[in-house]
C-alpha positions in Angstrom: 34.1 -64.0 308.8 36.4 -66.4 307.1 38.0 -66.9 309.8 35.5 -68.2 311.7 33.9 -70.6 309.1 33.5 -73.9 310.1 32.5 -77.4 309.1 29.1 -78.2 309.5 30.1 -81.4 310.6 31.8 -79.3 313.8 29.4 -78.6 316.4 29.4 -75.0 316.9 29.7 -75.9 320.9 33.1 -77.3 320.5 34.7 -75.0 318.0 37.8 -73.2 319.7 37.0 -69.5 318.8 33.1 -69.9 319.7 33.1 -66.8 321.8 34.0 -64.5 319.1 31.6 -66.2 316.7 28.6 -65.4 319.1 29.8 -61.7 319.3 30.6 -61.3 315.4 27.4 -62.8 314.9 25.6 -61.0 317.6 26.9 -57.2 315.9 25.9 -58.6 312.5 22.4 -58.7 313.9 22.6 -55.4 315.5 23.8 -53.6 312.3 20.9 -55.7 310.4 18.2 -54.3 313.3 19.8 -50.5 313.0 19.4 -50.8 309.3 16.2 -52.5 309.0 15.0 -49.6 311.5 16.8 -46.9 309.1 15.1 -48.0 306.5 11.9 -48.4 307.9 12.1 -44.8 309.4 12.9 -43.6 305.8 9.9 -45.0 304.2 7.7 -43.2 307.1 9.3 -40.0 306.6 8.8 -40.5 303.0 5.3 -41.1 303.3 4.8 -38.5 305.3 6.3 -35.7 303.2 3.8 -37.5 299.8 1.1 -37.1 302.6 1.9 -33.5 303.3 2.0 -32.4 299.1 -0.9 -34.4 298.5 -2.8 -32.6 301.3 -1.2 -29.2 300.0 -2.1 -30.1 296.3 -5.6 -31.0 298.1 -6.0 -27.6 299.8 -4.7 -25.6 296.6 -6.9 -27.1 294.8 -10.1 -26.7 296.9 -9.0 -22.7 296.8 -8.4 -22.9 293.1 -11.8 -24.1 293.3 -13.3 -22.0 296.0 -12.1 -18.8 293.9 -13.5 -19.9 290.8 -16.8 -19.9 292.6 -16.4 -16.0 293.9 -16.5 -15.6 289.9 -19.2 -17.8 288.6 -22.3 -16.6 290.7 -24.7 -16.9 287.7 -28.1 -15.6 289.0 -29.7 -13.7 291.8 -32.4 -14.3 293.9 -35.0 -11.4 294.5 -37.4 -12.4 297.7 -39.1 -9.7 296.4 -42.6 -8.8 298.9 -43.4 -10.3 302.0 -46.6 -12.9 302.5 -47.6 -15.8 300.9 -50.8 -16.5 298.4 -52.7 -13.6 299.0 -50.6 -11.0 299.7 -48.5 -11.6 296.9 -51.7 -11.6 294.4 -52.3 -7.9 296.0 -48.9 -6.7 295.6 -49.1 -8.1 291.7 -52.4 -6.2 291.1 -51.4 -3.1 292.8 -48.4 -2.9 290.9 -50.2 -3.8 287.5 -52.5 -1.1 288.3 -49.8 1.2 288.3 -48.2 0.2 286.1 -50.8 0.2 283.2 -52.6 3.5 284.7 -48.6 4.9 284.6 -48.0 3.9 280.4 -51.9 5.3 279.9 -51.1 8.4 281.6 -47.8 9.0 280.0 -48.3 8.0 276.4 -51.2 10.5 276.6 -49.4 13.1 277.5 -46.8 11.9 274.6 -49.9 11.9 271.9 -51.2 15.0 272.9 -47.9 16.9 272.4 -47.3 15.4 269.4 -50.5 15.8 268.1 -51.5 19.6 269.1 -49.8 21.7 267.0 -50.2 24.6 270.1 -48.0 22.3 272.1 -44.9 23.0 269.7 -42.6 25.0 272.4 -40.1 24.2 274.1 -42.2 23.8 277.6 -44.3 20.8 276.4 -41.2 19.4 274.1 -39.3 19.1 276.9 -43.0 17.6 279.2 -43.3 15.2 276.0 -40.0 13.8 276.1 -40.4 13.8 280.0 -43.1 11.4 279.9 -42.0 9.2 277.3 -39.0 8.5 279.5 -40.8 7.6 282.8 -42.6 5.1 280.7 -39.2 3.5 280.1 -37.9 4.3 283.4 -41.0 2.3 284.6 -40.6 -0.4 282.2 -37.2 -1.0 283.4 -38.6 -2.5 286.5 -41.9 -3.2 287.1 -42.3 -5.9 284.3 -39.5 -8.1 285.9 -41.0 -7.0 289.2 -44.3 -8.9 288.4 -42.6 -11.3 287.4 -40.9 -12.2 290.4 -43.8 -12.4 292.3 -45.7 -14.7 289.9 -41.9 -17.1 289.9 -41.4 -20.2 292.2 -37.3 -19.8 291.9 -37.7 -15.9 291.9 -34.2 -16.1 290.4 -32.2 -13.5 287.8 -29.2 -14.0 285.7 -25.5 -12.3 286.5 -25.9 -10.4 283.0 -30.1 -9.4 283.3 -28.9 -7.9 286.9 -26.3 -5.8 285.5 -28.5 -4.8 282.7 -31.8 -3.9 284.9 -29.1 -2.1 287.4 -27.9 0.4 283.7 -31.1 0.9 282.5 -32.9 1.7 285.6 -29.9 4.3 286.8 -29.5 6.0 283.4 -32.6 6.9 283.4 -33.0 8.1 286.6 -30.2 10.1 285.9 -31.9 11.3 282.5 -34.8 11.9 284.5 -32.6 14.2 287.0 -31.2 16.7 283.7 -34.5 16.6 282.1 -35.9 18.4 285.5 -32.9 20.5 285.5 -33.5 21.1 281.6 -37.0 21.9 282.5 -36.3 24.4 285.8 -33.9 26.5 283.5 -36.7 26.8 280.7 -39.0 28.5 283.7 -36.4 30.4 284.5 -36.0 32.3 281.0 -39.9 32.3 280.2 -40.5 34.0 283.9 -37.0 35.7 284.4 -36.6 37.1 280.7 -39.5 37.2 279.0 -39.0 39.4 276.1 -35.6 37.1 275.2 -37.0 33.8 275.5 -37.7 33.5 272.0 -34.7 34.4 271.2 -32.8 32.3 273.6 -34.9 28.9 273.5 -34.8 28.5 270.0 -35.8 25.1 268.3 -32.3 24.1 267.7 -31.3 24.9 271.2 -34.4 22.6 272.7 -33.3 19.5 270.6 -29.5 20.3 271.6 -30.7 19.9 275.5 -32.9 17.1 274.8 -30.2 15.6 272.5 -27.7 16.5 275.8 -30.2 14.8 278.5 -30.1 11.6 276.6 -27.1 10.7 275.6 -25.1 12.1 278.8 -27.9 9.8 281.5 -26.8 6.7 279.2 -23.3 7.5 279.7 -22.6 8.5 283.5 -23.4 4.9 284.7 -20.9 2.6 283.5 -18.6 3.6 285.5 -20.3 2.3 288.9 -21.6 -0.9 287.2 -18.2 -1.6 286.2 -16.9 -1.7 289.8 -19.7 -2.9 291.3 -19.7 -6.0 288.5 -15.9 -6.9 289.7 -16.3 -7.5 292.8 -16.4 -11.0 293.7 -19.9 -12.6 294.6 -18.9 -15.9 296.1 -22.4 -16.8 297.9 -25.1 -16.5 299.3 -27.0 -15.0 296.1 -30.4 -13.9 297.4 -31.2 -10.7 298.0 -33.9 -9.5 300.2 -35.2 -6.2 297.6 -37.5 -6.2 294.4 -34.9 -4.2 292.4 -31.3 -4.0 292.3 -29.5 -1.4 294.3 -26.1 -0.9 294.8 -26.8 -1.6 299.2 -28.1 -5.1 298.4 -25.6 -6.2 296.0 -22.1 -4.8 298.7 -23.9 -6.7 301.3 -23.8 -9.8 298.8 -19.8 -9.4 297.4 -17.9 -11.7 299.6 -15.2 -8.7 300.3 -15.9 -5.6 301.8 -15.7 -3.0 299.2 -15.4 0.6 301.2 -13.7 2.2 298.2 -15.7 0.9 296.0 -19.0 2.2 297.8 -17.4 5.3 298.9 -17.2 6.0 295.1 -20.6 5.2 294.4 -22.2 7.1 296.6 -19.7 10.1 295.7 -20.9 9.6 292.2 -24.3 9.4 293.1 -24.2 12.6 295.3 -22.8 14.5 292.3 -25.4 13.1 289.7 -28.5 13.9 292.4 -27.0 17.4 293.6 -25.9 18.4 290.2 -29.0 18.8 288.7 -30.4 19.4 291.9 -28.5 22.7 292.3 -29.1 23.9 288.9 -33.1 23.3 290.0 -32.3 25.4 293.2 -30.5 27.7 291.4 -32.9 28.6 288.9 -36.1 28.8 290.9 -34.4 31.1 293.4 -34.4 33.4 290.8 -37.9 32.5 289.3 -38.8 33.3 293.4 -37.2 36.4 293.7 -38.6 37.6 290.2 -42.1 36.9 291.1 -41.9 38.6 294.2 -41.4 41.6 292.3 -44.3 41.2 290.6 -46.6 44.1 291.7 -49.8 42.4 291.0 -51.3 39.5 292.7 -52.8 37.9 289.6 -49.7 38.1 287.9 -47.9 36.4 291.0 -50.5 33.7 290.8 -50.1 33.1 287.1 -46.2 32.9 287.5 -46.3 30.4 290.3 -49.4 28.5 289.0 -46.7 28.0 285.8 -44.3 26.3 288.0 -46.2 24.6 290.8 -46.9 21.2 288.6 -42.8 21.0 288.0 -41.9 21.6 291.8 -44.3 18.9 292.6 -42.4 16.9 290.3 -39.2 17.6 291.6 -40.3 17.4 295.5 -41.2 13.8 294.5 -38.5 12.6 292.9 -35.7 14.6 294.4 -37.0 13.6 298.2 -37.2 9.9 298.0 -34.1 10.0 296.2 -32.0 11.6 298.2 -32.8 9.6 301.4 -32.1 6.2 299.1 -28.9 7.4 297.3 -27.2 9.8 299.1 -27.4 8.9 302.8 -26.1 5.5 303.5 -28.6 2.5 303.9 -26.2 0.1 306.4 -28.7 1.2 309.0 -32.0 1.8 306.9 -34.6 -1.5 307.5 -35.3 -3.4 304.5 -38.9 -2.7 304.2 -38.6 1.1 304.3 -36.0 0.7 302.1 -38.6 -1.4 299.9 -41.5 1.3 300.4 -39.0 4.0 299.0 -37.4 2.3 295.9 -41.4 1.6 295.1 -41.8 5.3 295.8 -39.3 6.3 293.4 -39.6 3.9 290.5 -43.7 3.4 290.2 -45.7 5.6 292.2 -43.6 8.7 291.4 -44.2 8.1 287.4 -48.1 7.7 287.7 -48.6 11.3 289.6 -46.6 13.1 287.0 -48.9 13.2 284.1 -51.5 13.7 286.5 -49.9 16.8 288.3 -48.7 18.4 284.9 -52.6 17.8 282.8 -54.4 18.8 286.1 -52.0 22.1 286.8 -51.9 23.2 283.3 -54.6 24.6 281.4 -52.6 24.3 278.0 -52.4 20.4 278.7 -56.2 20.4 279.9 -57.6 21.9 277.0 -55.3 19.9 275.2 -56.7 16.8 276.7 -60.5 18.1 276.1 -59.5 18.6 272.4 -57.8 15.0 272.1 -61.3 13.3 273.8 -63.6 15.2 271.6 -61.7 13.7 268.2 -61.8 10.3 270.1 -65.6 10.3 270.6 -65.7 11.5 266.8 -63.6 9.0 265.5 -65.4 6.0 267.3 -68.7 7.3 266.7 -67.9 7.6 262.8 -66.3 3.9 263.1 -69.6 2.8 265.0 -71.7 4.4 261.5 -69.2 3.0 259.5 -69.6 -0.4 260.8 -73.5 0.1 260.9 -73.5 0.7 257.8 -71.6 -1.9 256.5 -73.3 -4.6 258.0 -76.6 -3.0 256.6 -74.9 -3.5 253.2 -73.9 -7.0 253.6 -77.9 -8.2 254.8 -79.5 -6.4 252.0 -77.1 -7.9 249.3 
């Protein structure tokens, strides 16, 4: 370009070499353009590659945050009953009802046994510590249950589901070996008379109670475990009264079919276990008593174990259509009427099939009245005269 430099007193017009000035000067605009435009271009495809991380930082972030949700669901919602005002006020005293007629019942039943020193064999040890747990296995529900219907929100914390859901199914399943416990008891006082004595001893009895207790409390971690990990990401309500493990797989945000194929595996064996020892043992209670040659002693045989297969048809029948067979096509409400079946109704009959079956708990019951009338009718003198006392002094 030095070349071409010229005086500025020279008008560019009459220069000699003004040709080639107009083309050097016409490429030096061109390569200014082409680099203006480069680096322009640059700074959009620079912006545009920020714009891309940000929005992949964005989206990372929002699944970062998406999956911490799945983890942090911290309460449930139980609808609960249907209806509004009215209807829920019948389904809270109904279920009060029950519920206080159930803990009468059973802690009777409790006293009596305790209290009758006639009542100290194995039979009524094992109907004693029968009824004391169906007032816990009621109490595991039914108190949250009114609850609920009495709630606005109708809401229950992550932990106090888990909890309910452990409680409630060990002691159904200490409910299931206690019936078993009680089935193989008939079987030796009908089948083998003359070594029952022998054979249910005292140490024996609390061994089986001890057994019944401790193994219902431990079968269930197992299936609350898995059912707990799975990821519950919304939406948290749940149209049931209890927790089951149908409502809570149609909650997790994942289907689960291992998961509920082991379940229901594990509830199969923990209903049908017991449920074949029962079968197993009053087969040969049956065939025994068929042998009897008398009619009265047939009647007194079966008469012994009719309150307990009462009991068992119960419990065994609404459990097995809840548990065992899959509920994906079972409606809610009937799946509402059984779970109520099972968990309230079913522990107010029992104390009423085994005192109204049993002479031993009937006479028992008379015995337990009688020294109730005495006791209030020397508390009633005792207060009479006491009060007599204090106006003449």
């Amino acid at each position: 370009m030095k070349d071409y430099m010229y005086s500025s007193s020279t008008p560019l017009l009459d220069h000699p070499n003004k040709e080639s000035i107009y083309v050097d000067l016409l490429s030096a605009q061109d390569g200014f353009e082409n680099h203006l435009v480069t680096k322009i271009s640059l700074q959009h495809k620079r912006q545009k590659v920020l714009g891309i991380m940000k929005s992949d930082d964005q989206e990372g972030a929002l699944e970062s945050q998406n999956t911490t949700t799945q983890h942090f669901v911290t309460e449930f919602v139980l609808l609960g009953f249907p209806g509004q005002g009215e209807m829920q006020n019948f389904f809270f005293s109904f279920i009060l009802v029950v519920y206080l007629l159930t803990l009468l019942g059973n802690g009777v039943i409790v006293c009596v046994v305790k209290w009758d020193k006639r009542l100290h064999m194995p039979m009524y040890i094992f109907l004693g510590n029968f009824a004391f747990l169906e007032i816990w296995y009621i109490s595991s529900t039914v108190p949250n249950m009114l609850v609920n219907i009495l709630s606005e929100t109708k809401t229950i914390s992550f932990t106090g589901c888990f909890l309910q859901f452990y409680f409630f199914f060990s002691l159904g399943t200490t409910e299931c070996l206690f019936l078993s416990v009680m089935a193989y008891d008939r079987y030796l006082a009908i089948c083998r008379p003359l070594h029952y004595p022998s054979i249910m001893t005292g140490k024996l009895c609390v061994v089986l109670v001890s057994v019944c207790w401790v193994s219902g409390f431990l079968c269930y971690p197992v299936p609350i475990v898995l059912i707990s990990q799975l990821p519950f990401c919304g939406p948290n309500i749940m149209d049931h009264f209890v927790f089951d493990p149908g409502p809570l797989f149609a909650l997790a945000c994942i289907p689960a079919p291992s998961t509920e194929l082991i379940c229901y595996t594990f509830n199969s064996l923990i209903i049908f276990g017991p449920f074949l020892s029962i079968l197993g043992s009053y087969t040969l209670v049956l065939r025994a008593v068929l042998r009897v040659p008398s009619g009265a002693g047939r009647t007194k045989a079966f008469s012994t174990c009719g309150s307990h297969l009462m009991v068992v048809s119960l419990f065994y029948g609404t459990l097995v259509v809840m548990y065992v067979s899959p509920t994906s096509g079972t409606p809610t409400g009937m799946q509402k009427i059984i779970t109520l079946a099972y968990s309230a109704v079913t522990p107010l009959l029992n104390p009423l099939i085994y005192s109204l079956q049993n002479k031993d708990m009937k006479d028992a019951l008379k015995k337990l009245v009688e020294r109730m009338k005495c006791t209030c009718t020397w508390s009633l003198s005792i207060g009479v005269q006491s009060s007599k006392f204090r106006k003449y002094s």
